[in-house]
mmCIF file as gemmi writes it, N, C-alpha and C atoms, coordinates in Angstrom:
data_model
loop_
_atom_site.group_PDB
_atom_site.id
_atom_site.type_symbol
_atom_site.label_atom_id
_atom_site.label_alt_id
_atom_site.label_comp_id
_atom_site.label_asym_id
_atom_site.label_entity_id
_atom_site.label_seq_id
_atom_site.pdbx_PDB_ins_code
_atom_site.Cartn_x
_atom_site.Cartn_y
_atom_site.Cartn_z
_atom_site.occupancy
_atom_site.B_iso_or_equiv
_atom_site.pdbx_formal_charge
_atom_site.auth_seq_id
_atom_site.auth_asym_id
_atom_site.pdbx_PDB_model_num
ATOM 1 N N . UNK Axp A 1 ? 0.838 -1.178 0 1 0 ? 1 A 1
ATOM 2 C CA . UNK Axp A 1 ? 0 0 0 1 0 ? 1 A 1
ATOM 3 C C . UNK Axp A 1 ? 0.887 1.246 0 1 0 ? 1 A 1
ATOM 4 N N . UNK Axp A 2 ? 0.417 2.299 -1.029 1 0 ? 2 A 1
ATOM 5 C CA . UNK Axp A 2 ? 1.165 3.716 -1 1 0 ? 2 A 1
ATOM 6 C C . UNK Axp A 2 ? 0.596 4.382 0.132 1 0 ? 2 A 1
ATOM 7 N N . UNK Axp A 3 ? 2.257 5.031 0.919 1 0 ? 3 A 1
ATOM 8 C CA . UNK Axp A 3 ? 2.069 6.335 1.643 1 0 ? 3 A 1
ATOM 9 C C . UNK Axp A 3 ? 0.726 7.186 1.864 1 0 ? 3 A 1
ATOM 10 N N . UNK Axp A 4 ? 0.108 7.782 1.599 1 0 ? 4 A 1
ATOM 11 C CA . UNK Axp A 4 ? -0.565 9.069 1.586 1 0 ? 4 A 1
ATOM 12 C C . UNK Axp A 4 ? 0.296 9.859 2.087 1 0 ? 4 A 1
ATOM 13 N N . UNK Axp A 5 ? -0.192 11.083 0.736 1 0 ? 5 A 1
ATOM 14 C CA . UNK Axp A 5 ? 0.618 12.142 0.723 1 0 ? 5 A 1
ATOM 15 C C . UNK Axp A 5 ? 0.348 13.038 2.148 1 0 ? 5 A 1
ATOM 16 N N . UNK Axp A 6 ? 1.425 13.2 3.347 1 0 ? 6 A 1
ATOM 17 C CA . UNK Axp A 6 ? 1.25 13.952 4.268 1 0 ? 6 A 1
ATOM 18 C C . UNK Axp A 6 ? 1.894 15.342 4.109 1 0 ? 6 A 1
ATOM 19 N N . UNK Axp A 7 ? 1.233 16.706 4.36 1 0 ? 7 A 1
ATOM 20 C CA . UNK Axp A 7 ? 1.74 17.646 4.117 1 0 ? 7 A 1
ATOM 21 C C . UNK Axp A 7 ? 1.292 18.549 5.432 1 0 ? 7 A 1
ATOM 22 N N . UNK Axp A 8 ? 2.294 19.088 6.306 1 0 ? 8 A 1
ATOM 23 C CA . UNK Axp A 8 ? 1.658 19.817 7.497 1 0 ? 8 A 1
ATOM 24 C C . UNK Axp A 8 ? 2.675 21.306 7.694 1 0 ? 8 A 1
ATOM 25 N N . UNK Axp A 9 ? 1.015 22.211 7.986 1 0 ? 9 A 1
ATOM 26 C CA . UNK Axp A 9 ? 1.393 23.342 7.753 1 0 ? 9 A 1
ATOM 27 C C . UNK Axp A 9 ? 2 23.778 9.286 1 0 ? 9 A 1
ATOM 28 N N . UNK Axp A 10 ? 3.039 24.467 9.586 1 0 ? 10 A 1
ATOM 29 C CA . UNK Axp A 10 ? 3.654 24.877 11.36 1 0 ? 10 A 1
ATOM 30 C C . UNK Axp A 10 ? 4.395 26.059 11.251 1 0 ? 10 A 1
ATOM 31 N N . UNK Axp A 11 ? 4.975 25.751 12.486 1 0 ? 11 A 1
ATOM 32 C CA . UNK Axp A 11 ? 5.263 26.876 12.797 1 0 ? 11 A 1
ATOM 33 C C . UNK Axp A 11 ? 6.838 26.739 13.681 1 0 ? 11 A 1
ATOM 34 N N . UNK Axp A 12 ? 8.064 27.16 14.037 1 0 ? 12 A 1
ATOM 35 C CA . UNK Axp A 12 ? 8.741 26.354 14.556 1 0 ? 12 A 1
ATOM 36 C C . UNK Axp A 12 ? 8.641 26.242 16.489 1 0 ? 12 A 1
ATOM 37 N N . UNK Axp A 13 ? 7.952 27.134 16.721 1 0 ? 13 A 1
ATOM 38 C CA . UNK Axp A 13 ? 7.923 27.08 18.154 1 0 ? 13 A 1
ATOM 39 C C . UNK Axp A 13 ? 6.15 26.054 18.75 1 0 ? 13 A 1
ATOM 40 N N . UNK Axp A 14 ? 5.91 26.352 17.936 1 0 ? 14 A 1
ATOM 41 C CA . UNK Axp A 14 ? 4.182 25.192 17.852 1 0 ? 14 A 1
ATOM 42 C C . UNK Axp A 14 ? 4.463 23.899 18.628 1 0 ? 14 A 1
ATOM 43 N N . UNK Axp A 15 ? 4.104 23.825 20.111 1 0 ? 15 A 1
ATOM 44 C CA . UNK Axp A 15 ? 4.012 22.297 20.484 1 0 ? 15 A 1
ATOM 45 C C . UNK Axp A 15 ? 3.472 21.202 20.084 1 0 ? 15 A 1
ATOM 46 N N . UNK Axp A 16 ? 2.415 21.381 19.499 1 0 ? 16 A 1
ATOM 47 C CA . UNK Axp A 16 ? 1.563 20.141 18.437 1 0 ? 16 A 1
ATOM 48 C C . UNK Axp A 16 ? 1.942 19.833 17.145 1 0 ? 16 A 1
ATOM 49 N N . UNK Axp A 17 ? 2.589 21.566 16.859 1 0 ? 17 A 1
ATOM 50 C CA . UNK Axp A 17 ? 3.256 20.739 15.601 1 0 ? 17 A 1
ATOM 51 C C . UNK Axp A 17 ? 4.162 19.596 15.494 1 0 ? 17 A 1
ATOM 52 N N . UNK Axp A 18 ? 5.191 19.931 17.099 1 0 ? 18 A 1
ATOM 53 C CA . UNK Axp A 18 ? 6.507 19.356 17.177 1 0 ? 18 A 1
ATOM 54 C C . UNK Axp A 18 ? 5.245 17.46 17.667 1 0 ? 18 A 1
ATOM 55 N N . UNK Axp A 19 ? 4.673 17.739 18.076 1 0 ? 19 A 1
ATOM 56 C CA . UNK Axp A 19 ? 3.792 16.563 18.847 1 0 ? 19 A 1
ATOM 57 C C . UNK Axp A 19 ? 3.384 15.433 17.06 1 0 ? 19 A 1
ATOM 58 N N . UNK Axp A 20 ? 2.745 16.093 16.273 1 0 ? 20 A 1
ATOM 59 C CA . UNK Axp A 20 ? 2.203 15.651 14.958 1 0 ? 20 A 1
ATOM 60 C C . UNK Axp A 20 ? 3.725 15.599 14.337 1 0 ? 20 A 1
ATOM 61 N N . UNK Axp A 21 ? 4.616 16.141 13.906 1 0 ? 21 A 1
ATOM 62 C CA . UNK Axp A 21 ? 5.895 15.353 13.813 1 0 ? 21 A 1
ATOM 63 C C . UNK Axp A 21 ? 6.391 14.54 14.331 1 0 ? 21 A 1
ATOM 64 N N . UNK Axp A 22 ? 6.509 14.213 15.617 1 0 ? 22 A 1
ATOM 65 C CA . UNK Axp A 22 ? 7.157 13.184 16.297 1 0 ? 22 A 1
ATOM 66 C C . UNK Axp A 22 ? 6.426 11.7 15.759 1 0 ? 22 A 1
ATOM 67 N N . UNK Axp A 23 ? 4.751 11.942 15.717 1 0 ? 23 A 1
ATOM 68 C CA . UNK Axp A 23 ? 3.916 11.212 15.451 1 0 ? 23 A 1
ATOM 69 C C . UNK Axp A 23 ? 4.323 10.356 14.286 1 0 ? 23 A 1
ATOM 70 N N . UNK Axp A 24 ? 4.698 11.306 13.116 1 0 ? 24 A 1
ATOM 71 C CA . UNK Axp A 24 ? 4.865 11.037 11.979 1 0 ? 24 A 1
ATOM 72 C C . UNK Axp A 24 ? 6.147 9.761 12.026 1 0 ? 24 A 1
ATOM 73 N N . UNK Axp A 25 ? 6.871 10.563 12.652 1 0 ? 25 A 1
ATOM 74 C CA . UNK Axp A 25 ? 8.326 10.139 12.75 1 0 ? 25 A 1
ATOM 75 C C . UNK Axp A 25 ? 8.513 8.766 13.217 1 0 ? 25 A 1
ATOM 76 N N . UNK Axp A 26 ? 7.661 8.678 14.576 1 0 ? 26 A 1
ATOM 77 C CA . UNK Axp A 26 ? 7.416 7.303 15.328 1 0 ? 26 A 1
ATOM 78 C C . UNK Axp A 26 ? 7.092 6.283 14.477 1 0 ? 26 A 1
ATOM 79 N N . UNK Axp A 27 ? 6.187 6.877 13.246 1 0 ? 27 A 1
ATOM 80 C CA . UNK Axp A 27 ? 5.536 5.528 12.426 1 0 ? 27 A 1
ATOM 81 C C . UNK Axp A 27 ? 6.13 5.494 11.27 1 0 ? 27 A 1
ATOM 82 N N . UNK Axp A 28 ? 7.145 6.091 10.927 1 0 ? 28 A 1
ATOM 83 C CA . UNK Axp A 28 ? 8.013 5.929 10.085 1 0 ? 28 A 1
ATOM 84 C C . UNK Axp A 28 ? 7.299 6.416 8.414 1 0 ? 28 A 1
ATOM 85 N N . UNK Axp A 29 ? 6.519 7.97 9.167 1 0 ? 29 A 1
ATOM 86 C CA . UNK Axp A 29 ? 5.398 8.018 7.757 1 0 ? 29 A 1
ATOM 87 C C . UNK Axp A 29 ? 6.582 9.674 7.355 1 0 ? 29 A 1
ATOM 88 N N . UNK Axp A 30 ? 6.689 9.529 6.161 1 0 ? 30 A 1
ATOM 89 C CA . UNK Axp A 30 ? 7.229 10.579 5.142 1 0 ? 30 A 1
ATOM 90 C C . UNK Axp A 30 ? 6.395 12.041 5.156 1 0 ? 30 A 1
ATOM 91 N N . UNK Axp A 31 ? 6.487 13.063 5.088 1 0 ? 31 A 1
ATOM 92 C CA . UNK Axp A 31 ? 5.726 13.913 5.374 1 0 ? 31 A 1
ATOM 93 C C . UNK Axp A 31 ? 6.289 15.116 4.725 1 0 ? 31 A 1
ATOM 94 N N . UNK Axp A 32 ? 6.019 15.989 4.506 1 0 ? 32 A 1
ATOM 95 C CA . UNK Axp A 32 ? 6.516 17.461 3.676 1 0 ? 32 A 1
ATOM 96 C C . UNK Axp A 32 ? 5.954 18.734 5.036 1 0 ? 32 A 1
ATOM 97 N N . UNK Axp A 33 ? 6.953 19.431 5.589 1 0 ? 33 A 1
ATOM 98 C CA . UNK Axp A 33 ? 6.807 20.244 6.378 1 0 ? 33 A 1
ATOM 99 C C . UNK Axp A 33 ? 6.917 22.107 5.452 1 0 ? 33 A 1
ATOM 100 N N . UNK Axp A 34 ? 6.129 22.477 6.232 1 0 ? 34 A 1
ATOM 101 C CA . UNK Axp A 34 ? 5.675 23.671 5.625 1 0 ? 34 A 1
ATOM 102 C C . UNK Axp A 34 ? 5.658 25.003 6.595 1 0 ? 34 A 1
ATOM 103 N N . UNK Axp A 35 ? 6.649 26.002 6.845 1 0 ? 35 A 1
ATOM 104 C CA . UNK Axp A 35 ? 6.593 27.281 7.918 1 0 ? 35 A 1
ATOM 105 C C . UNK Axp A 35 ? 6.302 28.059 7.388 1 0 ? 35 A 1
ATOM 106 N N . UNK Axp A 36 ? 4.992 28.216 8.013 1 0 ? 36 A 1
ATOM 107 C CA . UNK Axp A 36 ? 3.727 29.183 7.62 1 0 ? 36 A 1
ATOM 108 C C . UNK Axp A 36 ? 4.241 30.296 7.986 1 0 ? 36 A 1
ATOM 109 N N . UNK Axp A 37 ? 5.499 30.746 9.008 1 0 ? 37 A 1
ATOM 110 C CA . UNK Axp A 37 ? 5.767 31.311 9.722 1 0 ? 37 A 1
ATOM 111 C C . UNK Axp A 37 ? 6.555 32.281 8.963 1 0 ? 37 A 1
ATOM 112 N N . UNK Axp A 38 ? 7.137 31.497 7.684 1 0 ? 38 A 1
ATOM 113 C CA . UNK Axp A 38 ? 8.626 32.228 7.178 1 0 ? 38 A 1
ATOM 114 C C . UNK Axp A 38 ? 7.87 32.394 5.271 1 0 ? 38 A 1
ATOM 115 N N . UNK Axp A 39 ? 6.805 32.01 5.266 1 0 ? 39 A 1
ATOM 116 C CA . UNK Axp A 39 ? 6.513 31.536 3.725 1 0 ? 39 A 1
ATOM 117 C C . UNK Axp A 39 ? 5.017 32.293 3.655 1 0 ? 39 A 1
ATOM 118 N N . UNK Axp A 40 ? 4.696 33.61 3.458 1 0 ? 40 A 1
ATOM 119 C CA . UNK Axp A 40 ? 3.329 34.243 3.529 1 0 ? 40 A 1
ATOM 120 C C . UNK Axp A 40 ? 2.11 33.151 2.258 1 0 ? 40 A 1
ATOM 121 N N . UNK Axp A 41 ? 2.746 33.238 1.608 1 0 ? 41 A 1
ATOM 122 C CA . UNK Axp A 41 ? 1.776 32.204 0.266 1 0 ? 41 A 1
ATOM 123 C C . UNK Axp A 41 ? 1.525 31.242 0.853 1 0 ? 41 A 1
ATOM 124 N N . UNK Axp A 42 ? 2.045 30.312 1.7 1 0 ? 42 A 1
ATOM 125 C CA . UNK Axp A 42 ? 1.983 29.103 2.182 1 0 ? 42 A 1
ATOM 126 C C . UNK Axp A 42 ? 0.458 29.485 3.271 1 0 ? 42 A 1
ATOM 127 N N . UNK Axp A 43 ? 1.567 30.265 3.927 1 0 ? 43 A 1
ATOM 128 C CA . UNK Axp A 43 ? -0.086 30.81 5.084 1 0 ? 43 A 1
ATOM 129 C C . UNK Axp A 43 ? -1.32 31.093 4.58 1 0 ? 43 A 1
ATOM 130 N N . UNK Axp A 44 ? -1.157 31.423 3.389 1 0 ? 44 A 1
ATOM 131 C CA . UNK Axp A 44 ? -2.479 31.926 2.874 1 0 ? 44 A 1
ATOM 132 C C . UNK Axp A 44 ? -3.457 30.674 1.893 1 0 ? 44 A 1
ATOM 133 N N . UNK Axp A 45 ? -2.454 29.581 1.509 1 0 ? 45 A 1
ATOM 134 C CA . UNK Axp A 45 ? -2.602 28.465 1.099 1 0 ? 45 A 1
ATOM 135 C C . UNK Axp A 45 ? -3.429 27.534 2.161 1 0 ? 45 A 1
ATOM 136 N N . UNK Axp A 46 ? -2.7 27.697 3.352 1 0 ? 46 A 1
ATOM 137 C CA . UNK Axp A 46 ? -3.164 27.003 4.385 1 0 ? 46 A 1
ATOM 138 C C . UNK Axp A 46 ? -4.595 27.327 4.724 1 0 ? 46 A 1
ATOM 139 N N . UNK Axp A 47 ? -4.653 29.002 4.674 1 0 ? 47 A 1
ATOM 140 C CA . UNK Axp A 47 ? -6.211 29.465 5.424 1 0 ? 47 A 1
ATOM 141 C C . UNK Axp A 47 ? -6.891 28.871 4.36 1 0 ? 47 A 1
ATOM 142 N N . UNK Axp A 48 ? -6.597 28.891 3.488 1 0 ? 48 A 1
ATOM 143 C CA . UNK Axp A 48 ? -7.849 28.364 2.168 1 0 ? 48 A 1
ATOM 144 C C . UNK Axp A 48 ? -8.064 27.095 2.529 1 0 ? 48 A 1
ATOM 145 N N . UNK Axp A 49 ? -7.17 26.215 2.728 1 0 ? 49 A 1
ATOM 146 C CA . UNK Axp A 49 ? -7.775 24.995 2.715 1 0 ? 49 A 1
ATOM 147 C C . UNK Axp A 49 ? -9.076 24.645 3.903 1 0 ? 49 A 1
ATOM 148 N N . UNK Axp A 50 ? -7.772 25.285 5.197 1 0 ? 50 A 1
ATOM 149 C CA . UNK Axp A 50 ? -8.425 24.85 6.652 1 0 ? 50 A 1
ATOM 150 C C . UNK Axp A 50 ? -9.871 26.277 6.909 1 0 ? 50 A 1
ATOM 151 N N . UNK Axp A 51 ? -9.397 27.217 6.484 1 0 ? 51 A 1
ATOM 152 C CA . UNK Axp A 51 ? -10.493 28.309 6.941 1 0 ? 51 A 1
ATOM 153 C C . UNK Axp A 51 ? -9.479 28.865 8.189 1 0 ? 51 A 1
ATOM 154 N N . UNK Axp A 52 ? -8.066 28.273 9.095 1 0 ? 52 A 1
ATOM 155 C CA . UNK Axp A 52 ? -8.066 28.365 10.329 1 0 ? 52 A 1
ATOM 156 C C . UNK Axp A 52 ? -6.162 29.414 9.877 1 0 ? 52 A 1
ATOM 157 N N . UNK Axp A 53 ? -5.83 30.101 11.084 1 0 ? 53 A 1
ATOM 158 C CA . UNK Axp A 53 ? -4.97 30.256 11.358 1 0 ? 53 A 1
ATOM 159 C C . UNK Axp A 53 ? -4.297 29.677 12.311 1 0 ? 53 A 1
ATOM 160 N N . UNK Axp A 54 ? -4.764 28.981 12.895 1 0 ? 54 A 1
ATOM 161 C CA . UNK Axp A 54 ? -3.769 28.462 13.972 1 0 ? 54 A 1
ATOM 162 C C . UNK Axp A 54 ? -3.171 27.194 13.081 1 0 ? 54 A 1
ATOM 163 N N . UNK Axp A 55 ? -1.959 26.493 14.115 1 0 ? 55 A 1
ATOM 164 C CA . UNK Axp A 55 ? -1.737 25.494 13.84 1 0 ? 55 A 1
ATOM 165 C C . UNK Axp A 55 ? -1.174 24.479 14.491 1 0 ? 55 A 1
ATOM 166 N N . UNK Axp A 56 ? -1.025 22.956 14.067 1 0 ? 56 A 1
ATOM 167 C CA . UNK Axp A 56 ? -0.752 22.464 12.786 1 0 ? 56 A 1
ATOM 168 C C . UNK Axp A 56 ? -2.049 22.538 11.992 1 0 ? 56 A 1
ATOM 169 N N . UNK Axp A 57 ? -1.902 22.675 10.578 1 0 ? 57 A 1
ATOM 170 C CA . UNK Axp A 57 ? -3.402 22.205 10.029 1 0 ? 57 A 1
ATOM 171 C C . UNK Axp A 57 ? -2.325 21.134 9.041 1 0 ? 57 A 1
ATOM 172 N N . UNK Axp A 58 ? -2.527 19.896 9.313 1 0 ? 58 A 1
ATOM 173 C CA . UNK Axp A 58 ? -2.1 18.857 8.327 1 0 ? 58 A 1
ATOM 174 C C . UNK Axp A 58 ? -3.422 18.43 7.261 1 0 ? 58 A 1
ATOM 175 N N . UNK Axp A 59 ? -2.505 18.021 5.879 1 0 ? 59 A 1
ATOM 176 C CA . UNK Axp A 59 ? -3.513 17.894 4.99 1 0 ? 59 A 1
ATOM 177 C C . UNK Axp A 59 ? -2.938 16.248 4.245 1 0 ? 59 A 1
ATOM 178 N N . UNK Axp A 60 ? -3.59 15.064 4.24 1 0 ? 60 A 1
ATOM 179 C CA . UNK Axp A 60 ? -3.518 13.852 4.105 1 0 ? 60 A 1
ATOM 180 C C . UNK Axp A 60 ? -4.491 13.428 2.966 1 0 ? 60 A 1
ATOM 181 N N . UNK Axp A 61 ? -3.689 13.777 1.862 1 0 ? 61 A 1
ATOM 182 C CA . UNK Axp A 61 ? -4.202 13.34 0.808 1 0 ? 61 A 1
ATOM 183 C C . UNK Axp A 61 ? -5.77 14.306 0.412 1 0 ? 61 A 1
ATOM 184 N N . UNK Axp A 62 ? -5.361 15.383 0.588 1 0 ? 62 A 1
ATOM 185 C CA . UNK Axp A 62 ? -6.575 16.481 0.535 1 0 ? 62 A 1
ATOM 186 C C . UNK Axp A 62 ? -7.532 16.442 1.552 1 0 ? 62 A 1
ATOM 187 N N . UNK Axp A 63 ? -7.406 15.783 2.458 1 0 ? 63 A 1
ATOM 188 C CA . UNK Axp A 63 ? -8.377 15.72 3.902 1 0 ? 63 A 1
ATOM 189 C C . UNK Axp A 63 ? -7.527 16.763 4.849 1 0 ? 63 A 1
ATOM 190 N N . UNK Axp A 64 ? -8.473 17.337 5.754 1 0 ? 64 A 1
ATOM 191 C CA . UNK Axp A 64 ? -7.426 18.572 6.543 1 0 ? 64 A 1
ATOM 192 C C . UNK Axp A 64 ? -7.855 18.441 7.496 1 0 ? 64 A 1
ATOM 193 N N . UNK Axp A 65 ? -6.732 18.37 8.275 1 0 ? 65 A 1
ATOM 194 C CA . UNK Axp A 65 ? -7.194 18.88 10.409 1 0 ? 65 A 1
ATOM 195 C C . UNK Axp A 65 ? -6.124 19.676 10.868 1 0 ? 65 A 1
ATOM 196 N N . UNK Axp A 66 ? -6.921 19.952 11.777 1 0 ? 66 A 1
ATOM 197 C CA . UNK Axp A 66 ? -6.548 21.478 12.184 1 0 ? 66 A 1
ATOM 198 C C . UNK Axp A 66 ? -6.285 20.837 14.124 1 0 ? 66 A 1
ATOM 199 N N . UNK Axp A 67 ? -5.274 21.189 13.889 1 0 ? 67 A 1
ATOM 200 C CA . UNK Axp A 67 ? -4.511 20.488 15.476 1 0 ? 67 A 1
ATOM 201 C C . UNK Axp A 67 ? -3.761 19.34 14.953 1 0 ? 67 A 1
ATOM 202 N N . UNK Axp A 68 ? -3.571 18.448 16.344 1 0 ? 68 A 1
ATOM 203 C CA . UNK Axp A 68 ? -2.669 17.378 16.676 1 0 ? 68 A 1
ATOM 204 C C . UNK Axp A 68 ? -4.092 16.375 17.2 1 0 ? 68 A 1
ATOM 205 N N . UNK Axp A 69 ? -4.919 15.777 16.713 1 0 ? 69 A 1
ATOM 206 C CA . UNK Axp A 69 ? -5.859 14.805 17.111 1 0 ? 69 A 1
ATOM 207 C C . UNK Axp A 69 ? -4.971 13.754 16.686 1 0 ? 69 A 1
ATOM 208 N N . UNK Axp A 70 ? -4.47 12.856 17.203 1 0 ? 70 A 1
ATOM 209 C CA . UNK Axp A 70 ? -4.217 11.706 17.458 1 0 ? 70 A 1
ATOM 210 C C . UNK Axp A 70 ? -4.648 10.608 16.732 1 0 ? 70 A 1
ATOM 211 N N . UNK Axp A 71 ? -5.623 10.522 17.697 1 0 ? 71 A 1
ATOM 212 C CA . UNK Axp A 71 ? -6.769 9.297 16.983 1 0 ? 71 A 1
ATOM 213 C C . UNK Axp A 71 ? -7.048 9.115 15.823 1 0 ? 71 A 1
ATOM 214 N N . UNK Axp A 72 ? -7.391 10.576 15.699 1 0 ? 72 A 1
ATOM 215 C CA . UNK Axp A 72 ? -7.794 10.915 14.025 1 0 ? 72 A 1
ATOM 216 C C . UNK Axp A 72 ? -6.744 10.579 13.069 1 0 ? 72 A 1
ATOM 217 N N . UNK Axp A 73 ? -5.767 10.705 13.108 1 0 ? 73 A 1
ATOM 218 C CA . UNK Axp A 73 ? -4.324 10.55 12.506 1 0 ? 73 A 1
ATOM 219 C C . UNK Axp A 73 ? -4.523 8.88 12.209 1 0 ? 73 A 1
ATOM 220 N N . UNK Axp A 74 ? -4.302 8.248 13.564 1 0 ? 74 A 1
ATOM 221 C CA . UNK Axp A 74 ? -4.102 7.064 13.381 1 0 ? 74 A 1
ATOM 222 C C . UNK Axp A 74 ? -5.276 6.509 12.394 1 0 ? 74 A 1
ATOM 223 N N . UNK Axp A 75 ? -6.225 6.773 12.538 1 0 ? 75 A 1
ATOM 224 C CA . UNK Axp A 75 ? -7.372 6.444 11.861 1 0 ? 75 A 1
ATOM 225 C C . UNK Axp A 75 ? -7.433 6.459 10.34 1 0 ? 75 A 1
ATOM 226 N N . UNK Axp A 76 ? -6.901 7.91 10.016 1 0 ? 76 A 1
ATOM 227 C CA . UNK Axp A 76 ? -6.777 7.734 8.949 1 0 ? 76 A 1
ATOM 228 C C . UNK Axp A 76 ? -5.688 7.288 8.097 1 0 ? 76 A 1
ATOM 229 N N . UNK Axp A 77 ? -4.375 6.786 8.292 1 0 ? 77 A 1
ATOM 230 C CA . UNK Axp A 77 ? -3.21 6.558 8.35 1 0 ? 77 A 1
ATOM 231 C C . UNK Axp A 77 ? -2.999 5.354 8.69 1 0 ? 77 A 1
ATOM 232 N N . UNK Axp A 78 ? -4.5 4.184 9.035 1 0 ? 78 A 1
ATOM 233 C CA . UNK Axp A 78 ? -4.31 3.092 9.329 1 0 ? 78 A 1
ATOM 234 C C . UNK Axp A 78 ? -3.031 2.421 10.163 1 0 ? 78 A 1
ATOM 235 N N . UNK Axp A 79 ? -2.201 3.56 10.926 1 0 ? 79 A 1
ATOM 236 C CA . UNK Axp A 79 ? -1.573 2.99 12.203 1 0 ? 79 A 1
ATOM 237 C C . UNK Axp A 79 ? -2.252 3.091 13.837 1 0 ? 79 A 1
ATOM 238 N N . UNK Axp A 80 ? -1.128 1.948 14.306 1 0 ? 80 A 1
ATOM 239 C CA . UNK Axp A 80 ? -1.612 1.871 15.773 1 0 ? 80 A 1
ATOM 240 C C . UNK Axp A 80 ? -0.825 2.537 16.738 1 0 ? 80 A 1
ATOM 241 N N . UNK Axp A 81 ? -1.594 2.7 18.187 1 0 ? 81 A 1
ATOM 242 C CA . UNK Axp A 81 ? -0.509 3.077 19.025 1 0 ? 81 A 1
ATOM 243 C C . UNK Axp A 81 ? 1.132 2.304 18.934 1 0 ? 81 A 1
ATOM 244 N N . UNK Axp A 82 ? 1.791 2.79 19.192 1 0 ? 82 A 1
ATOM 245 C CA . UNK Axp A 82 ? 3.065 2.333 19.508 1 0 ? 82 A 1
ATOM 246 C C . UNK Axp A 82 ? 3.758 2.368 21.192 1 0 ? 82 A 1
């Protein structure tokens, strides 16, 4: 089974971001990081998708959440706790 494309929008001081990376990292999933912080187009890319400024807003294969939900991750990403 292919990856899904993970793409998450942050920030570098963001605790959830660093939390939804680690996540990534733990399960050995590939991901494209994005600082909304340093990249204005990106930020503005981001509000379009999510509607939100805060962040992380990760986007998984054109599906978007806005935070570090967990569950949700695993869920859709078909991994388990570790």
């Amino acid at each position: 089974m292919d990856q899904k494309k993970i793409t998450i929008y942050s920030t570098p001081m963001c605790v959830y971001c660093r939390l939804a990376k680690d996540f990534f990292k733990k399960h050995n999933l590939q991901y494209t990081e994005i600082d909304v912080l340093r990249d204005m187009k990106a930020r503005e890319e981001m509000f379009a998708k999510s509607k939100q400024m805060g962040v992380p807003v990760i986007d998984i294969d054109g599906e978007i959440f806005v935070g570090f939900d967990k569950g949700s991750l695993e869920k859709i990403l078909g991994v388990r706790q570790m």
